[in-house]
N, C-alpha and C positions, 0 to 999 in steps of 0.2 A: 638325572640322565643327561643324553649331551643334548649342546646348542645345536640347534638347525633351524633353515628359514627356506619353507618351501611353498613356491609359486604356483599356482591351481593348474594355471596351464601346464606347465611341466610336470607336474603328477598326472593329469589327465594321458600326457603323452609317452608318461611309463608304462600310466594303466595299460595305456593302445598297444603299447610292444609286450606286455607280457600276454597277450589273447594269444592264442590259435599255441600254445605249447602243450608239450604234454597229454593231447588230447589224443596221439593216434596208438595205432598199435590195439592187441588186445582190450575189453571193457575189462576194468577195476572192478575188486572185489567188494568197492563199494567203502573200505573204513581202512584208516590208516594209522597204526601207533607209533608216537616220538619220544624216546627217551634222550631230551636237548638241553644244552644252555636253552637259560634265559633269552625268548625273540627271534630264535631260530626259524619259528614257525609261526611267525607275526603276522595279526592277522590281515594284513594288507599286504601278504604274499601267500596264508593259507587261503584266503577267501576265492581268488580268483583257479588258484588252482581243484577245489572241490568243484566250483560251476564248469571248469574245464573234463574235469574228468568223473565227478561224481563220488570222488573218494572222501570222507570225512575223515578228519583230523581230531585225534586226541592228541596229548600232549601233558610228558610228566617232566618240569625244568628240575634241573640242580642245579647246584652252585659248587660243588667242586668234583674233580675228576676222580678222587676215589670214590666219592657216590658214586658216581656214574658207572667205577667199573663192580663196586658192590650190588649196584642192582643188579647188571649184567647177569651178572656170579648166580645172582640168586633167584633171578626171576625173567634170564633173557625170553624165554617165551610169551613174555607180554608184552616184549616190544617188536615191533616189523624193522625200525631205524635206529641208530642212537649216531648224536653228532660228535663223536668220540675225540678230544683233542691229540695231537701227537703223542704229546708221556703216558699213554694210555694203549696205545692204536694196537702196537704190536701186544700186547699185552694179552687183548681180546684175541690176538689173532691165535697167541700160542694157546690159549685157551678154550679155543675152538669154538670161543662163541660169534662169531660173526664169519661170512661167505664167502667166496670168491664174488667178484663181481666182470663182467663181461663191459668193461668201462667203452672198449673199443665201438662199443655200440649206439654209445649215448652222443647225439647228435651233435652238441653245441661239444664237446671235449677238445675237438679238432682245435677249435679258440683258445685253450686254455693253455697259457704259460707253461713250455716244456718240460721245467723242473717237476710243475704237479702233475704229471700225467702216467708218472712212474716212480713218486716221490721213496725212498727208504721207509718213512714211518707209518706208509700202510701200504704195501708192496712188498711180499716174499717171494724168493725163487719168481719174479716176474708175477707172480698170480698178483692180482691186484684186488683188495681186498674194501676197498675205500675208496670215495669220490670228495677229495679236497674240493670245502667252497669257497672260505677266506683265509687270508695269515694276516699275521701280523708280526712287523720288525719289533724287538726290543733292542728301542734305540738310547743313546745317551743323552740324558735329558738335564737342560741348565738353566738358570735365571741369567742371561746376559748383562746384568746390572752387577749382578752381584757375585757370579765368577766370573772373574778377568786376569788373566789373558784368557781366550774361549779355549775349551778344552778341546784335546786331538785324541785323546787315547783314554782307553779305560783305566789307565795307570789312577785317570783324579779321581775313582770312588775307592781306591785301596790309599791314596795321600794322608796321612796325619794331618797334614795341614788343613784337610778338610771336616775336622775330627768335629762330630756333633749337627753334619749339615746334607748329609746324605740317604737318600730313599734309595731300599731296593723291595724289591717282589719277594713277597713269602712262598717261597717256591723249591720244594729241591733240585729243579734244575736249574738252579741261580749255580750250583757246583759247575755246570758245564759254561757257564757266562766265567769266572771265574779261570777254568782251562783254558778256556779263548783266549783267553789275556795273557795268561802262562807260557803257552804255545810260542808267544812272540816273544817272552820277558824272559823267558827261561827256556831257549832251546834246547840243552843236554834232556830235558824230559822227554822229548822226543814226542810230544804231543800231537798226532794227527788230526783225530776228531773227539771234538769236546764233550761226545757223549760219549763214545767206546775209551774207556781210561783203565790201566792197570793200576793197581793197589798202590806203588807209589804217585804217579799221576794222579788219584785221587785222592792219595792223603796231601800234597805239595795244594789241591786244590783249598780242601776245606781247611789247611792251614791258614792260606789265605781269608776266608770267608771268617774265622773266628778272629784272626787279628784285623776284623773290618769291624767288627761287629761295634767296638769301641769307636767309630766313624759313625755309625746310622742312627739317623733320629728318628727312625719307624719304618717298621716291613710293614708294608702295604698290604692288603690282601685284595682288594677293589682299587680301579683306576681310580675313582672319586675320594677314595683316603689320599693318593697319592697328590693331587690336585691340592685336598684344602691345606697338607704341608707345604706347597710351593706358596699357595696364597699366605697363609699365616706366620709365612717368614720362615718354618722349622726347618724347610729342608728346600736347598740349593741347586742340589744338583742327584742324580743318578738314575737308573735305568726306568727309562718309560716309553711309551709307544705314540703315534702320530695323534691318537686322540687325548690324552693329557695335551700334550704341544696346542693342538688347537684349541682345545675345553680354554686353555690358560692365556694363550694371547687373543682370544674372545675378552677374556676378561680382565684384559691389560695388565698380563702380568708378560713381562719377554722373552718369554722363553723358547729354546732352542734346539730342535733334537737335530742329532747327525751320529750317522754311521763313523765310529772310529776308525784307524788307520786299522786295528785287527780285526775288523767286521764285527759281525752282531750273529745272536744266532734270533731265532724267532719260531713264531709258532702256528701250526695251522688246523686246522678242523677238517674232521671231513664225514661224510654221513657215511655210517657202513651199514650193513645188512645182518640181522640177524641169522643166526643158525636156524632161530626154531618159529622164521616171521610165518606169521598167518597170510598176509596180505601182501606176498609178494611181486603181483602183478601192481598197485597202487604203489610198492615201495620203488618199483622200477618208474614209475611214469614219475614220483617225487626225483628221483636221483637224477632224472632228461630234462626235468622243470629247472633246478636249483641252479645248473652252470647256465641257464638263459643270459643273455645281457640284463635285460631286463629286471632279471627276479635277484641278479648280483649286486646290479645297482641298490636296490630296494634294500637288501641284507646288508651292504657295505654303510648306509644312512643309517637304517636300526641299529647296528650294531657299535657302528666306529672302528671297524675291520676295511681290511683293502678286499677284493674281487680277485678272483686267480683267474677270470675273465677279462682282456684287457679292455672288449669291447663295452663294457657299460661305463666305462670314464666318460662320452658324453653326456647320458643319461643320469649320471650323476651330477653333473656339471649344469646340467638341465633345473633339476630337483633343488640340488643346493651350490650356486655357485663359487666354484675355488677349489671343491671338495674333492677334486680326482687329485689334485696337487699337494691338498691337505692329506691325502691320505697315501700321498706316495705313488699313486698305480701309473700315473703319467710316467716318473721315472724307476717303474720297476724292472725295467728290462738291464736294468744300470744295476739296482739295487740287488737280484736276486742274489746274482753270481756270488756277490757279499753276505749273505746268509747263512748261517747254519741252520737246519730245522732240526728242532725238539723232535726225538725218536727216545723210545723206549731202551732205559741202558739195559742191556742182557747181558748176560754171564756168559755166553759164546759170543759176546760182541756181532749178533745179529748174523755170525756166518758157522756153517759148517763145521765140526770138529774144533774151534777155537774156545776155551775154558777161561780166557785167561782175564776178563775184564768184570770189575765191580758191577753186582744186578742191581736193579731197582730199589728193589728195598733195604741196599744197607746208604743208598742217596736219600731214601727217609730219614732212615734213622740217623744218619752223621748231619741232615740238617735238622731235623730235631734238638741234635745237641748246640747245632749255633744259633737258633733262633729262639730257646728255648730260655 
Protein backbone atom coordinates (compact mmCIF):
# COMPACT_ATOMS: atom_id res chain seq x y z
CA UNK A 1 0.00 0.00 0.00
CA UNK A 2 1.25 3.51 -0.22
CA UNK A 3 3.73 5.48 1.98
CA UNK A 4 2.33 7.94 4.41
CA UNK A 5 3.41 9.61 7.62
CA UNK A 6 0.68 10.96 9.62
CA UNK A 7 0.91 13.34 12.69
CA UNK A 8 -1.69 12.50 15.70
CA UNK A 9 -2.47 16.05 15.87
CA UNK A 10 -3.47 16.40 12.40
CA UNK A 11 -5.58 13.34 12.48
CA UNK A 12 -7.18 14.38 15.67
CA UNK A 13 -8.04 17.78 13.63
CA UNK A 14 -9.66 15.77 10.62
CA UNK A 15 -11.40 13.70 13.13
CA UNK A 16 -12.83 17.48 14.53
CA UNK A 17 -13.91 18.47 11.02
CA UNK A 18 -15.63 15.53 9.96
CA UNK A 19 -18.14 15.80 13.32
CA UNK A 20 -21.40 17.40 12.96
CA UNK A 21 -21.87 16.13 8.91
CA UNK A 22 -24.43 14.12 7.73
CA UNK A 23 -26.25 14.08 10.78
CA UNK A 24 -29.32 16.33 9.76
CA UNK A 25 -32.28 15.76 7.85
CA UNK A 26 -34.60 12.84 8.04
CA UNK A 27 -33.44 9.68 10.81
CA UNK A 28 -31.67 6.74 8.71
CA UNK A 29 -33.05 3.62 8.15
CA UNK A 30 -30.50 2.60 10.46
CA UNK A 31 -28.08 0.06 7.75
CA UNK A 32 -26.31 0.92 4.78
CA UNK A 33 -25.04 -1.29 1.59
CA UNK A 34 -21.62 -0.64 -0.40
CA UNK A 35 -20.90 -2.21 -3.48
CA UNK A 36 -16.97 -0.36 -3.67
CA UNK A 37 -13.40 -0.45 -4.67
CA UNK A 38 -11.26 -1.41 -2.10
CA UNK A 39 -11.29 1.56 1.04
CA UNK A 40 -14.00 3.37 -0.21
CA UNK A 41 -15.67 2.97 3.03
CA UNK A 42 -12.54 2.92 5.28
CA UNK A 43 -13.12 2.47 8.42
CA UNK A 44 -11.82 5.83 9.75
CA UNK A 45 -14.44 7.40 7.42
CA UNK A 46 -17.28 4.69 7.90
CA UNK A 47 -16.86 4.69 11.71
CA UNK A 48 -17.54 8.42 12.40
CA UNK A 49 -20.09 8.46 10.01
CA UNK A 50 -22.42 5.40 11.69
CA UNK A 51 -21.89 7.53 15.28
CA UNK A 52 -23.17 10.54 13.26
CA UNK A 53 -26.01 9.11 11.79
CA UNK A 54 -26.72 5.58 13.14
CA UNK A 55 -26.50 3.94 9.71
CA UNK A 56 -24.31 0.69 9.58
CA UNK A 57 -22.19 -0.12 6.86
CA UNK A 58 -21.77 -3.17 4.98
CA UNK A 59 -19.58 -3.39 2.44
CA UNK A 60 -18.82 -5.79 -0.68
CA UNK A 61 -15.16 -4.60 -2.50
CA UNK A 62 -14.18 -5.66 -6.05
CA UNK A 63 -11.33 -5.26 -7.96
CA UNK A 64 -12.50 -4.73 -11.32
CA UNK A 65 -15.30 -2.85 -12.99
CA UNK A 66 -16.85 -5.56 -14.87
CA UNK A 67 -17.50 -7.13 -11.39
CA UNK A 68 -18.95 -4.31 -10.28
CA UNK A 69 -21.26 -3.99 -13.15
CA UNK A 70 -21.85 -7.93 -13.16
CA UNK A 71 -23.16 -7.78 -9.69
CA UNK A 72 -25.25 -4.78 -10.61
CA UNK A 73 -26.83 -6.85 -13.49
CA UNK A 74 -27.40 -9.45 -11.15
CA UNK A 75 -28.13 -8.49 -7.75
CA UNK A 76 -28.60 -4.55 -7.73
CA UNK A 77 -31.05 -4.94 -5.06
CA UNK A 78 -28.69 -5.71 -2.47
CA UNK A 79 -26.87 -2.88 -2.81
CA UNK A 80 -28.42 0.97 -1.49
CA UNK A 81 -24.60 2.40 -3.40
CA UNK A 82 -22.10 1.24 -5.68
CA UNK A 83 -18.78 3.47 -6.28
CA UNK A 84 -19.09 3.02 -9.92
CA UNK A 85 -16.02 4.25 -12.02
CA UNK A 86 -16.54 6.16 -15.30
CA UNK A 87 -16.23 3.19 -18.05
CA UNK A 88 -19.01 1.80 -16.14
CA UNK A 89 -21.37 4.83 -14.99
CA UNK A 90 -23.38 5.20 -18.06
CA UNK A 91 -23.65 1.71 -18.46
CA UNK A 92 -25.76 1.33 -15.17
CA UNK A 93 -27.28 4.30 -16.28
CA UNK A 94 -28.73 2.75 -19.58
CA UNK A 95 -29.50 -0.09 -17.68
CA UNK A 96 -31.66 1.40 -15.50
CA UNK A 97 -30.01 0.25 -12.62
CA UNK A 98 -28.97 3.09 -10.68
CA UNK A 99 -31.34 6.83 -9.88
CA UNK A 100 -31.46 10.15 -10.59
CA UNK A 101 -29.95 11.73 -7.82
CA UNK A 102 -31.07 15.46 -6.54
CA UNK A 103 -27.08 16.46 -6.28
CA UNK A 104 -28.27 20.10 -6.14
CA UNK A 105 -29.22 19.41 -2.68
CA UNK A 106 -26.17 17.96 -1.24
CA UNK A 107 -24.65 20.74 0.92
CA UNK A 108 -20.86 20.64 0.40
CA UNK A 109 -21.46 20.22 -3.97
CA UNK A 110 -21.43 24.00 -4.16
CA UNK A 111 -17.20 23.35 -3.23
CA UNK A 112 -16.87 20.90 -5.75
CA UNK A 113 -14.79 21.52 -8.96
CA UNK A 114 -17.26 22.68 -11.73
CA UNK A 115 -16.30 20.17 -14.17
CA UNK A 116 -17.90 17.26 -11.52
CA UNK A 117 -20.87 18.81 -10.71
CA UNK A 118 -22.28 17.92 -14.21
CA UNK A 119 -19.63 15.72 -15.47
CA UNK A 120 -20.66 13.43 -19.04
CA UNK A 121 -19.95 10.19 -17.36
CA UNK A 122 -22.74 10.07 -15.03
CA UNK A 123 -25.11 12.97 -16.22
CA UNK A 124 -27.79 12.27 -18.99
CA UNK A 125 -30.18 14.78 -20.48
CA UNK A 126 -28.80 16.91 -17.34
CA UNK A 127 -30.43 14.22 -14.80
CA UNK A 128 -27.73 13.59 -12.72
CA UNK A 129 -27.29 10.31 -11.82
CA UNK A 130 -23.99 10.15 -9.63
CA UNK A 131 -21.98 12.09 -7.06
CA UNK A 132 -18.11 12.17 -8.18
CA UNK A 133 -15.62 11.78 -5.09
CA UNK A 134 -12.16 11.53 -6.49
CA UNK A 135 -10.25 11.36 -10.10
CA UNK A 136 -7.42 10.81 -10.95
CA UNK A 137 -5.01 12.08 -14.08
CA UNK A 138 -3.18 9.35 -16.12
CA UNK A 139 -0.43 11.12 -16.37
CA UNK A 140 3.16 10.32 -18.40
CA UNK A 141 5.23 8.76 -16.11
CA UNK A 142 9.40 8.57 -16.49
CA UNK A 143 12.59 7.76 -14.81
CA UNK A 144 14.54 11.12 -15.16
CA UNK A 145 17.88 9.26 -15.22
CA UNK A 146 17.10 7.26 -17.59
CA UNK A 147 14.88 8.99 -20.29
CA UNK A 148 16.79 11.97 -21.56
CA UNK A 149 15.91 14.42 -23.06
CA UNK A 150 12.48 14.63 -20.64
CA UNK A 151 9.69 13.64 -22.68
CA UNK A 152 6.80 16.39 -23.84
CA UNK A 153 4.36 14.19 -25.63
CA UNK A 154 2.79 10.86 -25.65
CA UNK A 155 4.58 10.35 -29.12
CA UNK A 156 7.70 8.35 -26.49
CA UNK A 157 5.40 5.35 -25.37
CA UNK A 158 4.56 4.66 -29.28
CA UNK A 159 8.77 5.46 -30.03
CA UNK A 160 10.75 2.18 -31.27
CA UNK A 161 13.36 3.62 -29.61
CA UNK A 162 11.84 2.98 -26.49
CA UNK A 163 11.20 -0.61 -27.54
CA UNK A 164 11.07 -3.07 -24.31
CA UNK A 165 10.99 -0.12 -21.53
CA UNK A 166 7.55 0.89 -21.41
CA UNK A 167 4.38 0.30 -18.95
CA UNK A 168 0.91 0.92 -19.64
CA UNK A 169 -2.54 -0.06 -17.83
CA UNK A 170 -4.46 -3.01 -18.75
CA UNK A 171 -7.40 -1.32 -19.64
CA UNK A 172 -9.60 -0.91 -22.73
CA UNK A 173 -9.60 2.54 -22.49
CA UNK A 174 -5.83 2.66 -22.86
CA UNK A 175 -7.68 2.89 -26.95
CA UNK A 176 -9.05 6.23 -25.99
CA UNK A 177 -5.25 7.45 -24.29
CA UNK A 178 -4.01 6.27 -27.73
CA UNK A 179 -6.84 8.77 -29.85
CA UNK A 180 -5.58 11.45 -27.73
CA UNK A 181 -2.44 11.29 -29.21
CA UNK A 182 -3.93 10.72 -32.60
CA UNK A 183 -6.10 13.58 -32.38
CA UNK A 184 -2.82 15.76 -32.59
CA UNK A 185 -0.50 13.33 -34.68
CA UNK A 186 -3.08 12.79 -37.27
CA UNK A 187 -5.50 15.41 -37.89
CA UNK A 188 -7.21 14.27 -41.24
CA UNK A 189 -9.07 11.63 -38.43
CA UNK A 190 -10.91 14.36 -37.31
CA UNK A 191 -10.63 13.16 -33.81
CA UNK A 192 -12.72 15.13 -31.23
CA UNK A 193 -13.27 13.05 -28.34
CA UNK A 194 -11.24 10.04 -27.51
CA UNK A 195 -14.06 8.20 -26.41
CA UNK A 196 -16.77 8.81 -28.97
CA UNK A 197 -14.65 7.36 -32.08
CA UNK A 198 -16.14 6.12 -35.48
CA UNK A 199 -14.94 2.72 -36.99
CA UNK A 200 -12.03 4.31 -38.64
CA UNK A 201 -10.80 6.42 -35.70
CA UNK A 202 -10.87 3.32 -33.88
CA UNK A 203 -9.31 1.03 -35.88
CA UNK A 204 -6.26 4.06 -36.67
CA UNK A 205 -6.44 3.73 -32.75
CA UNK A 206 -5.82 0.17 -31.88
CA UNK A 207 -3.43 0.06 -34.77
CA UNK A 208 -1.64 2.06 -32.81
CA UNK A 209 -1.82 0.08 -29.49
CA UNK A 210 -0.73 -3.41 -31.41
CA UNK A 211 2.31 -1.83 -32.95
CA UNK A 212 3.19 -0.64 -29.30
CA UNK A 213 2.60 -3.65 -27.89
CA UNK A 214 6.37 -4.79 -29.19
CA UNK A 215 7.37 -1.49 -26.89
CA UNK A 216 5.81 -2.63 -23.32
CA UNK A 217 7.59 -4.56 -20.90
CA UNK A 218 4.26 -5.25 -18.82
CA UNK A 219 0.52 -4.11 -18.62
CA UNK A 220 0.02 -3.38 -15.39
CA UNK A 221 -3.21 -4.24 -13.76
CA UNK A 222 -2.42 -2.58 -10.06
CA UNK A 223 -0.36 0.65 -9.43
CA UNK A 224 2.04 -1.53 -7.35
CA UNK A 225 2.92 -3.93 -10.60
CA UNK A 226 3.58 -0.63 -12.13
CA UNK A 227 5.98 0.59 -9.40
CA UNK A 228 8.27 -2.58 -8.84
CA UNK A 229 8.85 -2.22 -12.91
CA UNK A 230 10.27 1.35 -12.56
CA UNK A 231 12.09 -0.01 -9.36
CA UNK A 232 13.51 -3.15 -10.99
CA UNK A 233 14.85 -1.24 -14.00
CA UNK A 234 11.93 -3.18 -16.57
CA UNK A 235 10.25 -0.30 -17.46
CA UNK A 236 11.17 3.47 -17.96
CA UNK A 237 8.73 5.17 -18.82
CA UNK A 238 4.64 5.24 -19.59
CA UNK A 239 1.31 6.07 -18.27
CA UNK A 240 0.84 6.27 -14.48
CA UNK A 241 -0.79 8.43 -12.05
CA UNK A 242 0.41 10.87 -9.10
CA UNK A 243 0.59 8.02 -6.74
CA UNK A 244 3.17 5.62 -8.62
CA UNK A 245 5.14 9.33 -8.99
CA UNK A 246 5.20 9.63 -5.34
CA UNK A 247 5.14 5.67 -4.16
CA UNK A 248 8.74 6.06 -6.48
CA UNK A 249 10.46 9.21 -5.55
CA UNK A 250 9.74 8.03 -1.67
CA UNK A 251 11.81 5.46 -2.68
CA UNK A 252 14.41 7.11 -4.62
CA UNK A 253 13.72 6.32 -7.67
CA UNK A 254 13.26 9.99 -10.02
CA UNK A 255 10.56 9.93 -11.36
CA UNK A 256 8.48 12.33 -13.12
CA UNK A 257 4.91 12.53 -14.13
CA UNK A 258 3.44 15.60 -16.46
CA UNK A 259 0.63 16.34 -18.46
CA UNK A 260 1.83 16.10 -22.18
CA UNK A 261 1.36 18.86 -24.75
CA UNK A 262 -1.98 16.70 -25.88
CA UNK A 263 -3.31 16.31 -22.38
CA UNK A 264 -4.31 13.22 -20.66
CA UNK A 265 -7.59 11.73 -20.13
CA UNK A 266 -8.36 10.37 -16.63
CA UNK A 267 -10.74 8.82 -14.38
CA UNK A 268 -13.17 9.38 -11.72
CA UNK A 269 -15.50 7.49 -9.26
CA UNK A 270 -18.55 8.36 -8.20
CA UNK A 271 -21.09 6.75 -5.76
CA UNK A 272 -24.50 6.34 -7.54
CA UNK A 273 -27.82 5.10 -6.09
CA UNK A 274 -29.32 2.20 -6.72
CA UNK A 275 -32.72 1.51 -8.48
CA UNK A 276 -33.79 -1.04 -6.06
CA UNK A 277 -31.87 0.65 -2.52
CA UNK A 278 -33.54 -0.38 0.45
CA UNK A 279 -32.03 2.38 2.61
CA UNK A 280 -32.27 5.28 0.79
CA UNK A 281 -32.52 7.74 3.42
CA UNK A 282 -28.89 6.53 4.87
CA UNK A 283 -27.78 6.33 1.12
CA UNK A 284 -28.62 10.08 0.95
CA UNK A 285 -26.89 11.17 4.34
CA UNK A 286 -23.66 8.87 2.72
CA UNK A 287 -23.69 10.87 -0.62
CA UNK A 288 -23.77 14.82 1.96
CA UNK A 289 -21.09 12.98 4.11
CA UNK A 290 -18.52 11.84 1.18
CA UNK A 291 -17.98 15.48 -0.72
CA UNK A 292 -17.16 16.86 3.19
CA UNK A 293 -13.60 18.42 3.11
CA UNK A 294 -13.03 16.53 5.67
CA UNK A 295 -14.17 13.01 4.63
CA UNK A 296 -12.11 14.02 1.01
CA UNK A 297 -9.13 14.57 2.62
CA UNK A 298 -9.30 11.07 4.56
CA UNK A 299 -10.35 9.28 1.07
CA UNK A 300 -7.74 11.09 -1.09
CA UNK A 301 -4.74 9.63 1.82
CA UNK A 302 -6.58 5.94 1.72
CA UNK A 303 -6.71 5.85 -1.53
CA UNK A 304 -3.85 7.88 -3.52
CA UNK A 305 -6.66 9.69 -5.55
CA UNK A 306 -6.95 13.65 -5.65
CA UNK A 307 -10.59 15.14 -3.94
CA UNK A 308 -12.97 16.95 -6.44
CA UNK A 309 -13.31 19.05 -3.21
CA UNK A 310 -10.72 21.76 -3.47
CA UNK A 311 -11.16 22.37 0.17
CA UNK A 312 -9.53 19.41 1.92
CA UNK A 313 -6.00 20.34 0.43
CA UNK A 314 -5.17 21.74 3.94
CA UNK A 315 -6.30 19.00 5.78
CA UNK A 316 -4.56 16.89 3.83
CA UNK A 317 -1.47 18.88 3.91
CA UNK A 318 -2.33 18.73 7.80
CA UNK A 319 -2.26 14.70 7.74
CA UNK A 320 0.44 14.26 5.43
CA UNK A 321 2.67 16.96 4.45
CA UNK A 322 3.24 17.90 0.61
CA UNK A 323 0.27 15.71 -0.21
CA UNK A 324 -2.07 18.22 -1.84
CA UNK A 325 0.87 18.93 -4.22
CA UNK A 326 1.66 15.34 -4.50
CA UNK A 327 -1.52 14.60 -5.65
CA UNK A 328 -2.05 17.52 -7.98
CA UNK A 329 -5.30 19.11 -6.13
CA UNK A 330 -3.26 22.46 -5.32
CA UNK A 331 -2.86 22.68 -9.16
CA UNK A 332 -6.13 21.28 -10.49
CA UNK A 333 -7.80 24.18 -11.45
CA UNK A 334 -4.70 24.25 -14.09
CA UNK A 335 -5.04 20.75 -14.66
CA UNK A 336 -8.60 19.91 -15.21
CA UNK A 337 -9.24 21.87 -18.27
CA UNK A 338 -6.50 19.30 -19.68
CA UNK A 339 -8.31 16.23 -18.99
CA UNK A 340 -10.46 14.02 -20.59
CA UNK A 341 -12.76 11.90 -18.45
CA UNK A 342 -13.30 8.18 -18.94
CA UNK A 343 -17.17 7.96 -19.95
CA UNK A 344 -18.65 4.93 -21.30
CA UNK A 345 -18.25 4.57 -25.23
CA UNK A 346 -21.81 4.15 -26.68
CA UNK A 347 -23.06 3.32 -29.95
CA UNK A 348 -25.15 6.64 -30.16
CA UNK A 349 -21.95 8.47 -28.95
CA UNK A 350 -23.78 9.31 -25.69
CA UNK A 351 -26.47 11.68 -27.88
CA UNK A 352 -29.67 11.37 -29.48
CA UNK A 353 -30.29 9.60 -32.70
CA UNK A 354 -26.34 9.35 -33.47
CA UNK A 355 -25.44 5.37 -34.49
CA UNK A 356 -22.49 6.14 -35.59
CA UNK A 357 -19.56 5.42 -32.82
CA UNK A 358 -17.82 2.04 -31.76
CA UNK A 359 -19.77 0.59 -28.11
CA UNK A 360 -18.13 -0.63 -25.37
CA UNK A 361 -17.85 -3.92 -25.94
CA UNK A 362 -16.15 -4.23 -29.22
CA UNK A 363 -13.19 -1.80 -26.94
CA UNK A 364 -13.02 -5.21 -24.94
CA UNK A 365 -12.82 -7.23 -27.41
CA UNK A 366 -10.06 -5.32 -29.84
CA UNK A 367 -8.20 -4.85 -26.47
CA UNK A 368 -8.37 -8.23 -25.78
CA UNK A 369 -6.61 -8.94 -29.05
CA UNK A 370 -3.70 -6.50 -28.03
CA UNK A 371 -3.07 -7.43 -24.65
CA UNK A 372 -3.83 -10.71 -25.26
Amino acid sequence: MRVAFVIVAAALAIAAATTATAASGPKGEGALSLLEWPSYSDSNIAKPFFRQTGCKITRHDVGSSNQMAALMRGSSGSYDLVSASADIARLLIAGRLVKPIAVAAIPDEKQVFPVFRSPAFNTVSRVHYGVAVQWVPNLLLYNAKRVQPAPSSWKAIYDPANKGKVAVPNDPLQIADAALYLAKARPPLHIVDPFELTSTQFAAAVSLLHGQKQLVAGYWNYAADEVSQFKNGSASLGVGWPYQALTLKTGGIPARAIIPREGVTGFADSWMVSAKAKHPVCARKWLDYVVTPAVQAKLALALGETPVNPKACPLMNAAQPGSCAAYRLDRAAHDLPRVKFWKTPLANCGRARARDCVPYAQWQTAWAGIHG
